[in-house]
C-alpha positions in Angstrom: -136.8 -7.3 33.7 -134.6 -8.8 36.4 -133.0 -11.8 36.6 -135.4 -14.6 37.3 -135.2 -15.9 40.9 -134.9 -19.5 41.3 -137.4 -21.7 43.3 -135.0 -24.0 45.5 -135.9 -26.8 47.8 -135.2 -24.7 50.9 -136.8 -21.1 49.2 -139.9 -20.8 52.0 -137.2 -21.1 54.6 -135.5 -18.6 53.1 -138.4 -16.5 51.9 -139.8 -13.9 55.2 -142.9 -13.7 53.1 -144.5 -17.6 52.7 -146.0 -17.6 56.0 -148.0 -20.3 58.7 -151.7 -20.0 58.4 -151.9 -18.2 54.7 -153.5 -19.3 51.7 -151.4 -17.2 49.7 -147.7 -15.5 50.2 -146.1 -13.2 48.4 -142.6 -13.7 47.0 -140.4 -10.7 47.1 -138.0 -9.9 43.6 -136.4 -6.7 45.6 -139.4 -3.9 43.9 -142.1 -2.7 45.8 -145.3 -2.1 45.0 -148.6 -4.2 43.5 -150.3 -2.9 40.6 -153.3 -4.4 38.0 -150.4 -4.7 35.8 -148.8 -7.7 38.1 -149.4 -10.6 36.2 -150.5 -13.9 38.5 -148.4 -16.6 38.7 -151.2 -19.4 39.6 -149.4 -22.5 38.0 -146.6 -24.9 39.7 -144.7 -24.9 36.5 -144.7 -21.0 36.8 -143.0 -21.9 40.8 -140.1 -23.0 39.0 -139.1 -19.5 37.7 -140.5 -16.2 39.3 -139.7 -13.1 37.2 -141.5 -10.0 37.5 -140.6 -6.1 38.0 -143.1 -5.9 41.3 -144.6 -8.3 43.8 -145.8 -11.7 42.7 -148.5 -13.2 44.6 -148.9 -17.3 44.4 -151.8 -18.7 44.9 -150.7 -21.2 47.9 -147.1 -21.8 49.6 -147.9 -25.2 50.4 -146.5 -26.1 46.6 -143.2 -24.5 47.8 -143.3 -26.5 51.1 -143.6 -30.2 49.3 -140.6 -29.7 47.9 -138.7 -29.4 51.0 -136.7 -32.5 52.5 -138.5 -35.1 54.5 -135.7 -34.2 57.0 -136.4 -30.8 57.2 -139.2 -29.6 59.5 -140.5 -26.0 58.5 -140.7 -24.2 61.5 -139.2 -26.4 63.8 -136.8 -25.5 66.7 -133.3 -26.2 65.6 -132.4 -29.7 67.3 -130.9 -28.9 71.2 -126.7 -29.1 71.8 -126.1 -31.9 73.2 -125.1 -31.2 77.1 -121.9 -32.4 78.4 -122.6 -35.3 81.6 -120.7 -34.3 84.5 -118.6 -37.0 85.9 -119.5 -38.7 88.4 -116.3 -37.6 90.5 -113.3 -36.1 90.2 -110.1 -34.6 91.8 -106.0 -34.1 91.6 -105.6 -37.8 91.3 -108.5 -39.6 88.8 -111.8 -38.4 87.4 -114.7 -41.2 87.5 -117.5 -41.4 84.8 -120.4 -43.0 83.9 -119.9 -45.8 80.8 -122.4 -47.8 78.9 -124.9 -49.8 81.4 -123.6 -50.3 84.8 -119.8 -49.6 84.1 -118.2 -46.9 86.2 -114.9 -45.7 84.1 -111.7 -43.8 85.8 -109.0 -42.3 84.5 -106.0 -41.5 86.9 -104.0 -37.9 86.4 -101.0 -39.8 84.2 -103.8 -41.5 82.0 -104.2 -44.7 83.2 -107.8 -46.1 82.6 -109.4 -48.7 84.2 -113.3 -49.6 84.7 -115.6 -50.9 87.5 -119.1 -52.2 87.4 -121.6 -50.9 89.8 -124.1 -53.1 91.8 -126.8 -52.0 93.3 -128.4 -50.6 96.7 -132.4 -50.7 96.6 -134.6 -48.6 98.7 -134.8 -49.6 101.8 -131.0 -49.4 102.1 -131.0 -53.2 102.7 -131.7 -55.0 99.9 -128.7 -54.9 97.6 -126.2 -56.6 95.3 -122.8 -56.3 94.9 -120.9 -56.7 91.4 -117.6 -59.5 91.4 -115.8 -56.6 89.7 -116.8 -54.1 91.2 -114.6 -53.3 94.5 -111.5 -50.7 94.8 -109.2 -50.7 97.5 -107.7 -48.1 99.5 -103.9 -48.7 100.0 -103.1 -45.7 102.9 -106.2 -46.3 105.1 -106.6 -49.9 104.0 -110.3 -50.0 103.7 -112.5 -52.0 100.7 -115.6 -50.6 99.0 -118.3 -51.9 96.8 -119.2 -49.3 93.6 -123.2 -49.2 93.7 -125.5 -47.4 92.0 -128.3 -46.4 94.3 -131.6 -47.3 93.2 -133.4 -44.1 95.6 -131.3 -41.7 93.7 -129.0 -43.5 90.7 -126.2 -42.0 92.4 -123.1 -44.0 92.1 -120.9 -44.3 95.5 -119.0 -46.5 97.0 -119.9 -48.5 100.0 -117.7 -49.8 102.8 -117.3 -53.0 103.9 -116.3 -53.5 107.3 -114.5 -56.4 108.8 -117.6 -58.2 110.2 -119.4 -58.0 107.2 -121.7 -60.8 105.4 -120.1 -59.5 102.2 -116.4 -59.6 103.2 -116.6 -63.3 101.6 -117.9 -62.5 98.2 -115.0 -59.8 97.4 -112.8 -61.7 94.8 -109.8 -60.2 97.1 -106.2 -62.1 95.0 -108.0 -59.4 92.3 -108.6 -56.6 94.3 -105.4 -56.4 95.8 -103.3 -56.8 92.9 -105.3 -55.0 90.2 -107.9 -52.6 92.3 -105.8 -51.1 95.3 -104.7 -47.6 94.8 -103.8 -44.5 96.7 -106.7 -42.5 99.2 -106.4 -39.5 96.6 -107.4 -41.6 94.0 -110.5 -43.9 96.2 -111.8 -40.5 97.0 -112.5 -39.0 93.5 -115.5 -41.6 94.0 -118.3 -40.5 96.6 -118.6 -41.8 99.5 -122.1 -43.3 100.4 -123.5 -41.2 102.8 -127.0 -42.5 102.7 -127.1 -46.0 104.1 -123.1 -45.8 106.4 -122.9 -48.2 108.9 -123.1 -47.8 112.6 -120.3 -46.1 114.4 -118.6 -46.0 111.1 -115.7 -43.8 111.2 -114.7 -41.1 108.5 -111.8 -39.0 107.5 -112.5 -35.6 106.4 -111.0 -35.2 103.4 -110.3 -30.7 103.9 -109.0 -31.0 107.4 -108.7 -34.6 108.3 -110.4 -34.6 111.5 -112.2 -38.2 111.9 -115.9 -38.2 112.2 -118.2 -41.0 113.6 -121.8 -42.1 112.7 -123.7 -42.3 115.7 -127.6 -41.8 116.3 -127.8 -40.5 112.6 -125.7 -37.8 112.6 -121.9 -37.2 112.3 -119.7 -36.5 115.0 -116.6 -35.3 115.6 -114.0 -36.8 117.4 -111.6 -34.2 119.2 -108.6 -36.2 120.0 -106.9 -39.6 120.1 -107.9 -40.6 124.2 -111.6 -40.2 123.2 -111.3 -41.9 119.9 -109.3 -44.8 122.3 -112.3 -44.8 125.2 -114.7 -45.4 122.9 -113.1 -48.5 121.7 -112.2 -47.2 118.0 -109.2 -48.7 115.3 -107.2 -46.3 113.1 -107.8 -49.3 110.4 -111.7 -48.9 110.4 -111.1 -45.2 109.2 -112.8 -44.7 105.6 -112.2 -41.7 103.9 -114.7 -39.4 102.5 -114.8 -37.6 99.2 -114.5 -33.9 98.7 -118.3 -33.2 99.1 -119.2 -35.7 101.8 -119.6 -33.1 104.7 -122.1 -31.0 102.2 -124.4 -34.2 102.0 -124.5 -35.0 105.8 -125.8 -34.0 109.2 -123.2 -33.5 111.6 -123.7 -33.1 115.7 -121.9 -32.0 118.2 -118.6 -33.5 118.7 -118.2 -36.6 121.4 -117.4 -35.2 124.6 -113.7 -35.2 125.7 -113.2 -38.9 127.7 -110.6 -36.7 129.7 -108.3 -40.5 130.0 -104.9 -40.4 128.9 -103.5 -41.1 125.5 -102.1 -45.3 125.5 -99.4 -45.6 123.5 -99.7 -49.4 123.6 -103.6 -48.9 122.1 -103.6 -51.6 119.3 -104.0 -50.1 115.5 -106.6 -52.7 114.4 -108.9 -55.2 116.0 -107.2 -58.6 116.5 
């Protein structure tokens, strides 16, 4: 006789013979063989101790099954990994991610955290709100952005607004320029809305820095500094793009050259 073999609350799991769709399994005590001389274990008392020389055969599994935990599904795929969220943007200088609800968290390179709430762009590209503390700064270039969270896409970016804008007023500006103003690298780590930019916008490319401008829906480039002053642009209107900004737009053929001299006098911003 061997040692009896003990009925546990996980033994079907464990068991490759108390199978879906059976009235009956057989439990396995390590002999093979089934012979007259098998005596049947037909009782749930008998569940609680199987001891035989050969093959037992029960008359259901489904008294092995009750016993299991409520927790434990028989059967059931085990539960997925959870997947890490990418962040929302990152390079050298901060990493951006999204927090709980409409908060947009970054974290600088030497640790310093800070957090920014999103507003909103709807649709239509028109309709859209802008959060009180939700703006960061650029400190080389000099330009301010609204964090939004796009409602065609949920895509957070940041949206620029430009001198002659109706939202210039509602940017809470003693806060954003002592509390929200950093360096290009670190304004760059979140995208750049490329969706909804305004017209004749102009843009820095972040890989070779030549300065792009938004005209008849596509991106041009700019080849040098007398076009960019016939044309009536400011080096303070410049935004700068993130890393993946040229992957997300159409860009056209450059302007063609104005073929005027550079002016060294040519103001830097708009009076």
């Amino acid at each position: 006789m061997q040692t009896p073999v003990a009925v546990t609350d996980d033994y079907p799991s464990r068991s490759p013979h108390c199978r879906d769709g059976r009235q009956g399994g057989e439990v396995d005590d390590g002999n093979v063989g089934v012979t007259s001389a098998d005596p049947p274990v037909a009782t749930e008392a008998a569940l609680l101790t199987v001891a035989t020389d050969k093959v037992e055969k029960l008359t259901t599994c489904w008294a092995l099954r009750r016993r299991l935990s409520d927790t434990y599904v028989l059967g059931s795929p085990p539960a997925p990994e959870p997947t890490a969220v990418p962040p929302i943007g990152m390079n050298d200088a901060a990493t951006v991610d999204q927090g709980p609800g409409n908060r947009i968290d970054v974290t600088l390179a030497d640790g310093t955290e800070f957090s920014l709430f999103a507003g909103y762009v709807a649709a239509d590209g028109v309709t859209r709100s802008y959060h009180r503390s939700g703006y960061i700064r650029d400190n080389d270039l000099g330009q301010t952005y609204a964090v939004v969270k796009r409602d065609v896409d949920g895509m957070v970016v940041r949206v620029w607004i430009p001198a002659g804008s109706d939202y210039v007023n509602e940017v809470p500006w003693a806060n954003v320029l002592a509390n929200f103003t950093f360096d290009t690298m670190v304004v760059e780590a979140i995208p750049l809305d490329e969706m909804y930019p305004s017209d004749n916008q102009l843009v820095r490319n972040t890989n070779d820095d030549r300065i792009y401008v938004y005209v008849g829906g596509e991106w041009r480039w700019i080849p040098d500094i007398p076009t960019f002053q016939a044309w009536g642009f400011y080096w303070c209107n410049i935004t700068a793009a993130d890393a993946g900004f040229f992957d997300r737009v159409m860009t056209g053929n450059p302007l063609p050259r104005s073929g005027t001299q550079d002016d060294p006098n040519y103001p830097v911003c708009h009076s």
